[in-house]
Every structure is written in C-alpha cells, then in structure tokens.
CHARMM internal coordinates of N, CA and C (Angstrom, degrees):
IC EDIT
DIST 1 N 1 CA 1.4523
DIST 1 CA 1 C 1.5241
ANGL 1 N 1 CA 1 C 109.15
DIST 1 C 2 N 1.2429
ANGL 1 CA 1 C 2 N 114.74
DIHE 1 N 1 CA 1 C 2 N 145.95
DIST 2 N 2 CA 0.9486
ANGL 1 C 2 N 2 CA 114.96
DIHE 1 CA 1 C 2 N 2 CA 179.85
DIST 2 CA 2 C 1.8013
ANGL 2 N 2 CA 2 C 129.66
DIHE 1 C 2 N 2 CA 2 C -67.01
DIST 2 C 3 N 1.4274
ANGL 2 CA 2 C 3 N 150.29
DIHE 2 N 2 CA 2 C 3 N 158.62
DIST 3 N 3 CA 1.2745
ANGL 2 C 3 N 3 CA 152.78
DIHE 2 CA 2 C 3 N 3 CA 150.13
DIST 3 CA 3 C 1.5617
ANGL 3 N 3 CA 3 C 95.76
DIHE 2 C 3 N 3 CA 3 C -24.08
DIST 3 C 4 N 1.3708
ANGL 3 CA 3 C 4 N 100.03
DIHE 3 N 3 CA 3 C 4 N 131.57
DIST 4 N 4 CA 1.7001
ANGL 3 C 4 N 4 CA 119.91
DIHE 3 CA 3 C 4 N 4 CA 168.70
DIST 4 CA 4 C 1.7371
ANGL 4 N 4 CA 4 C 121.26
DIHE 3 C 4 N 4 CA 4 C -79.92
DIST 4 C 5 N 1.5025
ANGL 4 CA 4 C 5 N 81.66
DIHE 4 N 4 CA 4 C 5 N -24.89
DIST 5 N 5 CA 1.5728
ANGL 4 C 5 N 5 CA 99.61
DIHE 4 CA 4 C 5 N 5 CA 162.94
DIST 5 CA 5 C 1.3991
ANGL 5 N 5 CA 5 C 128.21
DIHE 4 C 5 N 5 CA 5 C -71.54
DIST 5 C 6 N 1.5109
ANGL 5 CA 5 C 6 N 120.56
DIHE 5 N 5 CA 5 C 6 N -12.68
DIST 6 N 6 CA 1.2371
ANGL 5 C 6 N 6 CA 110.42
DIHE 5 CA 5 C 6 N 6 CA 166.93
DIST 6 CA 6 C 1.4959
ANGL 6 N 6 CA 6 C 112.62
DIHE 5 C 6 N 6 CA 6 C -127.51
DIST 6 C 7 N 1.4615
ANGL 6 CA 6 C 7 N 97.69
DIHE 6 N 6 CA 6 C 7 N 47.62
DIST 7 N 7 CA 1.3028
ANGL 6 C 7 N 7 CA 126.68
DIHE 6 CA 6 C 7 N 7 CA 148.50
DIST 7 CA 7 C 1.6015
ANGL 7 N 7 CA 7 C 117.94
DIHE 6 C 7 N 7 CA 7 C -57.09
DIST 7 C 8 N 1.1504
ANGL 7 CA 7 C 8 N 117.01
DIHE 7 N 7 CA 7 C 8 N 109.08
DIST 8 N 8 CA 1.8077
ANGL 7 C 8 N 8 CA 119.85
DIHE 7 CA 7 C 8 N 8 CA 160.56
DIST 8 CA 8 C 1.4954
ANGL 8 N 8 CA 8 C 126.12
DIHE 7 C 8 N 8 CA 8 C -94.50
DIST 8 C 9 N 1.1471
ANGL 8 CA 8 C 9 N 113.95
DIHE 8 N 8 CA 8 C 9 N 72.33
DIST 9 N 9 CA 1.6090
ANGL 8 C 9 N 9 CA 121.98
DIHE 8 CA 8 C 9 N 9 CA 159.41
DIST 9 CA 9 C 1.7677
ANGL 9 N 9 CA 9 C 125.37
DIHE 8 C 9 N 9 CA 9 C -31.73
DIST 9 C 10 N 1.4320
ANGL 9 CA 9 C 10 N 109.19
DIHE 9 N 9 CA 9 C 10 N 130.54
DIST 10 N 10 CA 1.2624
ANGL 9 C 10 N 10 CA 115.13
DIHE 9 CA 9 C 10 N 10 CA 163.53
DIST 10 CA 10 C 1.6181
ANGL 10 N 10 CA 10 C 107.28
DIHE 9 C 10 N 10 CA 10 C -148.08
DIST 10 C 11 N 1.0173
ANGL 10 CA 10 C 11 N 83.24
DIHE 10 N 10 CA 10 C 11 N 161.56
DIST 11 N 11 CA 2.1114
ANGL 10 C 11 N 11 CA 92.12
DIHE 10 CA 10 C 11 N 11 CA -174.27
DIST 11 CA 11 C 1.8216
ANGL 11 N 11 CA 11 C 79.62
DIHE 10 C 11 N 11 CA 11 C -103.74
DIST 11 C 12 N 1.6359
ANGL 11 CA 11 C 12 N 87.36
DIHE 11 N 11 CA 11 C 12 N 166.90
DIST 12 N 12 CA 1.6092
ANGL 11 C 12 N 12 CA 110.61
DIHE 11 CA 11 C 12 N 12 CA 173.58
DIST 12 CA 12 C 1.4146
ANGL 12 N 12 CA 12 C 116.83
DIHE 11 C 12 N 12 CA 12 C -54.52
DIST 12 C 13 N 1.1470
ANGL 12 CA 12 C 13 N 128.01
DIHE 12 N 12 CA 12 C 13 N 167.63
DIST 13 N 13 CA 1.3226
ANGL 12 C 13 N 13 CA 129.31
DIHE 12 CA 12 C 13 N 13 CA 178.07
DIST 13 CA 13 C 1.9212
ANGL 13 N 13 CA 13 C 110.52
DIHE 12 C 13 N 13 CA 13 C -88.53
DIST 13 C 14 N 1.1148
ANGL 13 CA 13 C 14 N 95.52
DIHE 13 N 13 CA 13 C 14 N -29.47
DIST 14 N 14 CA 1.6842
ANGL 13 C 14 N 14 CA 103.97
DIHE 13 CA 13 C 14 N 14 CA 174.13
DIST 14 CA 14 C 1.9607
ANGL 14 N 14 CA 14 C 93.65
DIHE 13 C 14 N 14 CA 14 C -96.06
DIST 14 C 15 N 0.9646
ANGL 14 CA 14 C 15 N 120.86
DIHE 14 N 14 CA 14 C 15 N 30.45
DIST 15 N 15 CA 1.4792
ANGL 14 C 15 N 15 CA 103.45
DIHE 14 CA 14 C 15 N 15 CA 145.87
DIST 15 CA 15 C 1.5072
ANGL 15 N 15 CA 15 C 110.55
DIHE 14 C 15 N 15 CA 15 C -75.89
DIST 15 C 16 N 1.3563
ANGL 15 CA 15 C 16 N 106.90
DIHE 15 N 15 CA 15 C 16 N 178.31
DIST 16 N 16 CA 1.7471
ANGL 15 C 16 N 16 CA 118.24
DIHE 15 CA 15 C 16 N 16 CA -172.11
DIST 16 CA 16 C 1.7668
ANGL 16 N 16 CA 16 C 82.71
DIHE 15 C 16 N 16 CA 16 C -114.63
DIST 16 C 17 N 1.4320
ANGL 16 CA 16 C 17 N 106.43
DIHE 16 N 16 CA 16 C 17 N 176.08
DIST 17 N 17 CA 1.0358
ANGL 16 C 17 N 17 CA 131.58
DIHE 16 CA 16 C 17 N 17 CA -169.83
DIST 17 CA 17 C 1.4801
ANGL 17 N 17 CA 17 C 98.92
DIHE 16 C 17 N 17 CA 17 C -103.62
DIST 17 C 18 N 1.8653
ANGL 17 CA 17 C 18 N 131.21
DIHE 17 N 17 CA 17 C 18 N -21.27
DIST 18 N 18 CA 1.3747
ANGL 17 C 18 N 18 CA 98.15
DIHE 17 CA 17 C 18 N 18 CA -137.81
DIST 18 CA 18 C 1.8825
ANGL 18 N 18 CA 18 C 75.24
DIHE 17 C 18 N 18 CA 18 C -121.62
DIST 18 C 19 N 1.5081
ANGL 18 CA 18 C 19 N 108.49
DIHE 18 N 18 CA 18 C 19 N 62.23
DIST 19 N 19 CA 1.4009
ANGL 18 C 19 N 19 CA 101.32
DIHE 18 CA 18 C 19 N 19 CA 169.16
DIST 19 CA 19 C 1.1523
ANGL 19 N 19 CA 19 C 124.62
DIHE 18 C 19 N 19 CA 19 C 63.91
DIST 19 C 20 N 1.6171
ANGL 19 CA 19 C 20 N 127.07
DIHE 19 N 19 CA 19 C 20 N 64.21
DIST 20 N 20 CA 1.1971
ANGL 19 C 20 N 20 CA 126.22
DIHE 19 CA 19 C 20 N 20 CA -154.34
DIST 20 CA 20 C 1.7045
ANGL 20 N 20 CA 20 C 87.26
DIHE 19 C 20 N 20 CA 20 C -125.11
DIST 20 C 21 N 1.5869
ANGL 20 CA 20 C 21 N 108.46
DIHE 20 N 20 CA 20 C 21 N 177.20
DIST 21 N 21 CA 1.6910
ANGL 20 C 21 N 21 CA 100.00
DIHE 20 CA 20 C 21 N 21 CA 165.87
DIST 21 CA 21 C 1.2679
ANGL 21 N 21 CA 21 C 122.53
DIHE 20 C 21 N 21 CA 21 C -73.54
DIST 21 C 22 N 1.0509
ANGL 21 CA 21 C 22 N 125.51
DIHE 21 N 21 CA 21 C 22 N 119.90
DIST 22 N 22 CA 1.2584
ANGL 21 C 22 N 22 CA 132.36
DIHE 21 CA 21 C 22 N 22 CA -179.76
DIST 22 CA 22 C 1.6285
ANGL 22 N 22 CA 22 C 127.02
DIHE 21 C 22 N 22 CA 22 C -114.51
DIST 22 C 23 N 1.0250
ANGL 22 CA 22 C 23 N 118.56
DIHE 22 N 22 CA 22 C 23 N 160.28
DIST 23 N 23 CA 1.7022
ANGL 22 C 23 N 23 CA 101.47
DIHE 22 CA 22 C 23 N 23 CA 161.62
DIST 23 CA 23 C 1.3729
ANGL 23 N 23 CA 23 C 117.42
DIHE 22 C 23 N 23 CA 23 C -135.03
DIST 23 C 24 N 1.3342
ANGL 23 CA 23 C 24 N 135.02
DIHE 23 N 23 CA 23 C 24 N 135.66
DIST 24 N 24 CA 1.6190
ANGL 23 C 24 N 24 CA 133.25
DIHE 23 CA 23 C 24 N 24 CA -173.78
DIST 24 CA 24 C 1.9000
ANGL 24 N 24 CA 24 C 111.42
DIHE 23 C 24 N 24 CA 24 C -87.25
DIST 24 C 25 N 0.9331
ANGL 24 CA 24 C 25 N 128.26
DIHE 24 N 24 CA 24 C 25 N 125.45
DIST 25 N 25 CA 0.9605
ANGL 24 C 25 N 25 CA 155.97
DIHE 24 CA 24 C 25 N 25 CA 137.22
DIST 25 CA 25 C 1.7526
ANGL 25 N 25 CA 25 C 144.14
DIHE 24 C 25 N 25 CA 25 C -19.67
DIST 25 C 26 N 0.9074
ANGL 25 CA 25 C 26 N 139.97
DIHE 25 N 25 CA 25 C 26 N 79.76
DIST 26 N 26 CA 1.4935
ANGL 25 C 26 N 26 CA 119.37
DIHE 25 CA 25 C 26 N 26 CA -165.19
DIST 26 CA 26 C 1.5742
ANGL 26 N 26 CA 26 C 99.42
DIHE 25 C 26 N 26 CA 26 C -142.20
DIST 26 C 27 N 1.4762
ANGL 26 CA 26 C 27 N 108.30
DIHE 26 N 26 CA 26 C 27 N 125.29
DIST 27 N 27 CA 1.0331
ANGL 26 C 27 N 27 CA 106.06
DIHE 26 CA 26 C 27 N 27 CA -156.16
DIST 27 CA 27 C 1.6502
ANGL 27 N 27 CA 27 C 101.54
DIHE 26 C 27 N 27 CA 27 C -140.90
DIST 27 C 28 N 1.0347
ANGL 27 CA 27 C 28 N 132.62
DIHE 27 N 27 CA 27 C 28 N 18.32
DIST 28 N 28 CA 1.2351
ANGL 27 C 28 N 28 CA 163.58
DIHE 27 CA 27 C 28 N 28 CA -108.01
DIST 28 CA 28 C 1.3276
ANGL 28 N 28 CA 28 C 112.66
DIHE 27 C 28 N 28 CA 28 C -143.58
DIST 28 C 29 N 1.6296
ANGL 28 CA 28 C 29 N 105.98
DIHE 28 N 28 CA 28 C 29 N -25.43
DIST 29 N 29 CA 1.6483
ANGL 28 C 29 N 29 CA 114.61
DIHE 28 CA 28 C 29 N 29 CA 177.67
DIST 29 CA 29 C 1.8945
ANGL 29 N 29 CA 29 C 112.80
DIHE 28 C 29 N 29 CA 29 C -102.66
DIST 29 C 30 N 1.5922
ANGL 29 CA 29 C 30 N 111.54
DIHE 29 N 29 CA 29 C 30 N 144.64
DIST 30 N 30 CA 1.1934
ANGL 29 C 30 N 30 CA 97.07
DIHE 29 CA 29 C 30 N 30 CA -175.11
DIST 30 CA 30 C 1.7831
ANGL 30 N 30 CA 30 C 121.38
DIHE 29 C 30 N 30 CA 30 C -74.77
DIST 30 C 31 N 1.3409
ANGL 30 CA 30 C 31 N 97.09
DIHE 30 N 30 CA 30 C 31 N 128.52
DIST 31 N 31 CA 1.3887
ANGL 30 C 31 N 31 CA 97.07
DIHE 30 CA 30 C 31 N 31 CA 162.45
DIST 31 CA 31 C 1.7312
ANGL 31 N 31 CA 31 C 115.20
DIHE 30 C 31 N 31 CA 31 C 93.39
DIST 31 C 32 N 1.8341
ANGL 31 CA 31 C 32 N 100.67
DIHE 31 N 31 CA 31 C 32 N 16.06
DIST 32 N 32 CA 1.2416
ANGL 31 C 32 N 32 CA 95.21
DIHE 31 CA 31 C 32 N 32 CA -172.46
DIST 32 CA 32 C 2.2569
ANGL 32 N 32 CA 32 C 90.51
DIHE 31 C 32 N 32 CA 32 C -170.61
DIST 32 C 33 N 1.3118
ANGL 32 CA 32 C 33 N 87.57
DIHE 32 N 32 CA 32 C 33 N 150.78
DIST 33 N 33 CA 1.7756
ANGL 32 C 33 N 33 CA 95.39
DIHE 32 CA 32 C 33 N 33 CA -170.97
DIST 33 CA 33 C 1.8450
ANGL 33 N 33 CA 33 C 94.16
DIHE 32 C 33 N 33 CA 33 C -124.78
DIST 33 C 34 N 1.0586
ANGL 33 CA 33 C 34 N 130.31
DIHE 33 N 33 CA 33 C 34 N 128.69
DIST 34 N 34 CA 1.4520
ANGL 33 C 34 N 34 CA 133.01
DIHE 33 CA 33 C 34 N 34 CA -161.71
DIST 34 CA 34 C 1.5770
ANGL 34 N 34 CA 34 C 96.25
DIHE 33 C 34 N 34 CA 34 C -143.88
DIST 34 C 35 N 1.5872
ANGL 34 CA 34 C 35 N 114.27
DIHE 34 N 34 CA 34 C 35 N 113.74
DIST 35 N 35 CA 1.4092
ANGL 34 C 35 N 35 CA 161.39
DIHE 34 CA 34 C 35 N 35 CA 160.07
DIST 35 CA 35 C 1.2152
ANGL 35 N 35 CA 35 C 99.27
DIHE 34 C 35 N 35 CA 35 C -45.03
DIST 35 C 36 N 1.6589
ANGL 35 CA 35 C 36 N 123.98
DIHE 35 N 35 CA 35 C 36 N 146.01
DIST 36 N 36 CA 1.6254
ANGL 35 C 36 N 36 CA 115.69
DIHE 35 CA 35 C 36 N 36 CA 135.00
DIST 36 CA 36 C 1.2850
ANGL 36 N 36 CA 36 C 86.27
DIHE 35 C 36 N 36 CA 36 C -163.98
DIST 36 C 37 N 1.8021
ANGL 36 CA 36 C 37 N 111.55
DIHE 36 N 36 CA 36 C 37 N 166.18
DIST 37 N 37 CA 1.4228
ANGL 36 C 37 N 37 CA 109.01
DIHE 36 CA 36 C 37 N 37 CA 155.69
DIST 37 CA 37 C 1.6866
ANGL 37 N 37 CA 37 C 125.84
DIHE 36 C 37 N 37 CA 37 C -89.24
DIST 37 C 38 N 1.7108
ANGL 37 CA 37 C 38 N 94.40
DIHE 37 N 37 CA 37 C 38 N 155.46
DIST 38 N 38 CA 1.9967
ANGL 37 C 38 N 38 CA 94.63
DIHE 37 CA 37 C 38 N 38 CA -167.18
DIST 38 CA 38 C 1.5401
ANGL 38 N 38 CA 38 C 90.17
DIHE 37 C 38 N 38 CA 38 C -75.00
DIST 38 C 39 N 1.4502
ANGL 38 CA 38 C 39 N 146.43
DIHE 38 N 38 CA 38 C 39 N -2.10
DIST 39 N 39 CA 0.9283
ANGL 38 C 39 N 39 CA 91.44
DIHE 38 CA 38 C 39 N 39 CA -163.89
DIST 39 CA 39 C 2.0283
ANGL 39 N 39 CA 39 C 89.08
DIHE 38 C 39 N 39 CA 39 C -113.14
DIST 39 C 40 N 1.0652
ANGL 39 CA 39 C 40 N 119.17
DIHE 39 N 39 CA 39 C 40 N -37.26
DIST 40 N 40 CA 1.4395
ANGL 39 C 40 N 40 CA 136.24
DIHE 39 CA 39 C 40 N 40 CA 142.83
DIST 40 CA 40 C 1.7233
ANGL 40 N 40 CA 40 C 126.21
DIHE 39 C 40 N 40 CA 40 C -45.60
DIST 40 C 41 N 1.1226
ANGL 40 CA 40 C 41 N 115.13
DIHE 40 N 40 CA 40 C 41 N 81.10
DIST 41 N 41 CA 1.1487
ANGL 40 C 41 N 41 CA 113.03
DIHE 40 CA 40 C 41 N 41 CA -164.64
DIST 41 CA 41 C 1.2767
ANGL 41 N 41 CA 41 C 115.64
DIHE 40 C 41 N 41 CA 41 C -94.21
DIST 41 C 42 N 1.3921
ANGL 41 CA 41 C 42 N 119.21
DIHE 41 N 41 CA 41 C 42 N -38.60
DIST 42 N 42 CA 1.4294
ANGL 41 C 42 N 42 CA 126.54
DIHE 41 CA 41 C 42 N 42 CA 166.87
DIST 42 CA 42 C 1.5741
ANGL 42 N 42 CA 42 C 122.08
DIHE 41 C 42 N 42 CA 42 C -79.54
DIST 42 C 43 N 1.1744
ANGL 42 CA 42 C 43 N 104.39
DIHE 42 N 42 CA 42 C 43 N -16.35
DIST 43 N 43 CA 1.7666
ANGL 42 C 43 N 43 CA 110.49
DIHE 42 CA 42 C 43 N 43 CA 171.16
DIST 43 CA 43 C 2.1487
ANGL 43 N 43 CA 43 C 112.25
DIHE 42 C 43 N 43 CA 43 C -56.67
DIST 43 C 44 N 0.9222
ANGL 43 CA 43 C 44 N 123.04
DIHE 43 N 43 CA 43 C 44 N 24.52
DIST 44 N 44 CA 1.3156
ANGL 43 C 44 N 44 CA 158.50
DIHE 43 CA 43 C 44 N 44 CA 177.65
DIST 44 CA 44 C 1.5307
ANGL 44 N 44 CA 44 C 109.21
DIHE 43 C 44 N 44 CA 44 C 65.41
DIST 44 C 45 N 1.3878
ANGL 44 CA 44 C 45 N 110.76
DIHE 44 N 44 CA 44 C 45 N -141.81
DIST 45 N 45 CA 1.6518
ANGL 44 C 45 N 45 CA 125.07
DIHE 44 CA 44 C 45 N 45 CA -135.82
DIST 45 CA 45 C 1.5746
ANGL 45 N 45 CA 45 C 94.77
DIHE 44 C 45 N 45 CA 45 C -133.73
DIST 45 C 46 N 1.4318
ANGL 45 CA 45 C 46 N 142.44
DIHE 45 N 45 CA 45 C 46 N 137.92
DIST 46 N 46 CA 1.1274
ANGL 45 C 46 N 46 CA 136.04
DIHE 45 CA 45 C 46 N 46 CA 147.07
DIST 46 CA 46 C 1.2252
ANGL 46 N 46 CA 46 C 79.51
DIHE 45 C 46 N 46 CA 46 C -96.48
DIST 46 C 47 N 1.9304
ANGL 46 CA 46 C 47 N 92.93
DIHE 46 N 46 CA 46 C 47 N 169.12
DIST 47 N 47 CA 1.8566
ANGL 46 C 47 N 47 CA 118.37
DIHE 46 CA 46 C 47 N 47 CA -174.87
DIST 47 CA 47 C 1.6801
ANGL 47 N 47 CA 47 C 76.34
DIHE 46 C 47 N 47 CA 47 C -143.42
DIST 47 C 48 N 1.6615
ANGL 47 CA 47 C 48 N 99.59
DIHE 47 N 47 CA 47 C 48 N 148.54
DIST 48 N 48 CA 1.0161
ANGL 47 C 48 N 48 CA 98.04
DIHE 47 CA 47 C 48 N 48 CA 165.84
DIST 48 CA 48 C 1.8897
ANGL 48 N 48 CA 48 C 99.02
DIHE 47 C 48 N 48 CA 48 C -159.40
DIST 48 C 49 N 1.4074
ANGL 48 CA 48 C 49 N 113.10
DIHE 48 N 48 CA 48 C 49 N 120.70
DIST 49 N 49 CA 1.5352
ANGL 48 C 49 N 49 CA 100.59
DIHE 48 CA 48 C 49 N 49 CA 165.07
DIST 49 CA 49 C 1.5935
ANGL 49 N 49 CA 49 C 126.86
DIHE 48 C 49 N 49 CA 49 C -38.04
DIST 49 C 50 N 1.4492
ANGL 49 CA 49 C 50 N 96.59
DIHE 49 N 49 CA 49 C 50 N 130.65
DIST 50 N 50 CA 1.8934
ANGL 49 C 50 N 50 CA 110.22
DIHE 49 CA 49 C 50 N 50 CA -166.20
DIST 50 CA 50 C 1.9757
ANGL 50 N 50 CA 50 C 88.77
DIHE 49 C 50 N 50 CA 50 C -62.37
DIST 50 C 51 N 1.7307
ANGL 50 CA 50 C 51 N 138.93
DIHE 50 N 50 CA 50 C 51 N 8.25
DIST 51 N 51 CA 0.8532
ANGL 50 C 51 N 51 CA 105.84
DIHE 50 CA 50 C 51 N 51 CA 157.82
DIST 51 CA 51 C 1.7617
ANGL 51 N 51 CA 51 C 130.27
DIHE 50 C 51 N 51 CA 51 C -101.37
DIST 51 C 52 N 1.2147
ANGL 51 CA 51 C 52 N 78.42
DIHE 51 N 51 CA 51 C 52 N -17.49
DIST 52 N 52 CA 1.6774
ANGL 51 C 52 N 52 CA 96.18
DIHE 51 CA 51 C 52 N 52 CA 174.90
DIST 52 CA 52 C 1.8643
ANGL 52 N 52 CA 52 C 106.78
DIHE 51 C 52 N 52 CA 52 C -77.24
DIST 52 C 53 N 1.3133
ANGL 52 CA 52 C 53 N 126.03
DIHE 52 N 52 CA 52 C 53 N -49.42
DIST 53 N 53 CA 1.3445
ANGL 52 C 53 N 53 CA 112.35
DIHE 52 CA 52 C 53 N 53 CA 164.05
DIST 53 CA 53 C 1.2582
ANGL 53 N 53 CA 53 C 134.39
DIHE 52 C 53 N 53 CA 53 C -45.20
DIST 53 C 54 N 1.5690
ANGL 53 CA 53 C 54 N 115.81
DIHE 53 N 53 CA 53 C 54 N -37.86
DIST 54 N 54 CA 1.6212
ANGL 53 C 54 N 54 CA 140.58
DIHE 53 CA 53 C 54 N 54 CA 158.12
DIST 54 CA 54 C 1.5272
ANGL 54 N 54 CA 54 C 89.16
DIHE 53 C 54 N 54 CA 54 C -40.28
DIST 54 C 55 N 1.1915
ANGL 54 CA 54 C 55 N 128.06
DIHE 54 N 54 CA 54 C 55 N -92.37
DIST 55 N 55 CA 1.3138
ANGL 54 C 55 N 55 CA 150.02
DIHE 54 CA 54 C 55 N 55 CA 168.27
DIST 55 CA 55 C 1.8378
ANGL 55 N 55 CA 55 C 115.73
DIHE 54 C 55 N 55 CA 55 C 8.86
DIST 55 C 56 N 1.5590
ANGL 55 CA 55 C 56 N 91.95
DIHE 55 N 55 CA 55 C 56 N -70.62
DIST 56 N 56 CA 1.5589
ANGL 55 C 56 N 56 CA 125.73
DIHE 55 CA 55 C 56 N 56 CA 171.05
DIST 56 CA 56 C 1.3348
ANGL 56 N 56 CA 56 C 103.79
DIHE 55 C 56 N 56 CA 56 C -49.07
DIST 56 C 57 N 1.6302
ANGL 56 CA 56 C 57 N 124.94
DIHE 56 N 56 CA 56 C 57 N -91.40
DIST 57 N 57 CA 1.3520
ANGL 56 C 57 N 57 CA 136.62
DIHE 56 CA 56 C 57 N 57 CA 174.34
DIST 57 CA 57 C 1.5712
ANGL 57 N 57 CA 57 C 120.71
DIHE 56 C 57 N 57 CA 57 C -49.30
DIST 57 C 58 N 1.7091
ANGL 57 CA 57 C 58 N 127.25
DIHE 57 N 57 CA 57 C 58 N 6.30
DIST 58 N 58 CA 1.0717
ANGL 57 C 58 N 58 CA 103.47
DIHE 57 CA 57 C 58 N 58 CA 151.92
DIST 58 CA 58 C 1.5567
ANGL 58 N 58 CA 58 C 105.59
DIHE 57 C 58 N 58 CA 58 C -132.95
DIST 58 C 59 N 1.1453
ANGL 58 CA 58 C 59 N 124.28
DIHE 58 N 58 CA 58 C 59 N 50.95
DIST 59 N 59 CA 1.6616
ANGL 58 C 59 N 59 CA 150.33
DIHE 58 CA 58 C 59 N 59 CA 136.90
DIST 59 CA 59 C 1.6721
ANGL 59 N 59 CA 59 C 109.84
DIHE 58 C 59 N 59 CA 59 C -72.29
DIST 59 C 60 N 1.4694
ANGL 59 CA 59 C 60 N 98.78
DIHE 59 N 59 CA 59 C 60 N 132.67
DIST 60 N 60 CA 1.5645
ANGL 59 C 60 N 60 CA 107.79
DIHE 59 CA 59 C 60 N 60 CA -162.98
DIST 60 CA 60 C 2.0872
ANGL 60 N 60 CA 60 C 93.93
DIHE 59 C 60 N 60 CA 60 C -71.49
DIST 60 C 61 N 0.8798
ANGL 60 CA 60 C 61 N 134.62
DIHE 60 N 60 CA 60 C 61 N 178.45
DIST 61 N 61 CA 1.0537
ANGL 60 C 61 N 61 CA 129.63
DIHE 60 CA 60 C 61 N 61 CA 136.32
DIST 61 CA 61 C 1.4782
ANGL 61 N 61 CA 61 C 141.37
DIHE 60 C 61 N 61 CA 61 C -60.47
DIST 61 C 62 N 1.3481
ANGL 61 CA 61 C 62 N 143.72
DIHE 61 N 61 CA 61 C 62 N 123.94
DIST 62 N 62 CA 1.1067
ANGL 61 C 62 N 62 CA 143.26
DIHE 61 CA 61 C 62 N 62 CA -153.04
DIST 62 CA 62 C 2.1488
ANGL 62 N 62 CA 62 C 88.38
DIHE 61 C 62 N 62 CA 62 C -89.10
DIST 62 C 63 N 1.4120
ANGL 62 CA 62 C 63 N 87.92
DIHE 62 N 62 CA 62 C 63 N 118.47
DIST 63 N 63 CA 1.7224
ANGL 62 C 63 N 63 CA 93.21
DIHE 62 CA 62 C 63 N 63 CA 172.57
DIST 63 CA 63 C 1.8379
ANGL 63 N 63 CA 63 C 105.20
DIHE 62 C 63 N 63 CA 63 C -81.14
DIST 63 C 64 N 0.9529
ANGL 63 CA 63 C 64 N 134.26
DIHE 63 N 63 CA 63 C 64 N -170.53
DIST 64 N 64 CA 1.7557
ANGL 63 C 64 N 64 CA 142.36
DIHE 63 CA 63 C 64 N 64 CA 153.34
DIST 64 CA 64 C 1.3376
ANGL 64 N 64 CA 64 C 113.35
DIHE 63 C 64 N 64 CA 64 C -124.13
END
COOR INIT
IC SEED 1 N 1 CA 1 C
IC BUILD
C-alpha cells in the first residue's frame, strides 16, 4: 500500500464552508479509499476497498 502521506484529502463538494461535519476523502492511493473526520483529524483513518466505497457512495441516503 501505498505512504499515507501522500494521501490527498478533499471534503465533499456539498460541504458548507462555515464548519459543518464533514468528512475528507482521499482516494488517490492505489488499492485503497481512506476516511477521516475534517474536524478530528488525528482521531484516525477508516480504509476501505475503492469497491466497497463505490458501493457506499452510490447507496441513496436512508431518509427517517
């Protein structure tokens, strides 16, 4: 697997600007999609195979 360090993070495009919960993104390394929260950054890393995230992100949202 590749260095975590050359990890490239991005938050969603429908994040807000004014500090909302968010989560960053990096998807950038081979063979692996790595989680964190924006506002908790060191509270660690999900890993998740780029097929199961595929998976994740095109699941509708569950409304209540």
């Amino acid at each position: 697997m590749a260095e975590m360090t050359e990890a490239r993070w991005r938050t969603s495009a429908r994040s807000s600007s004014n500090g909302g919960d968010c989560v960053e993104v990096a998807d950038n390394l081979p063979g692996v999609v790595l989680v964190r929260d924006s506002k908790d950054r060191a509270a660690g890393t999900l890993t998740f195979h780029p097929t199961a995230w595929r998976a994740f992100v095109a699941h509708p949202p569950h409304r209540a």
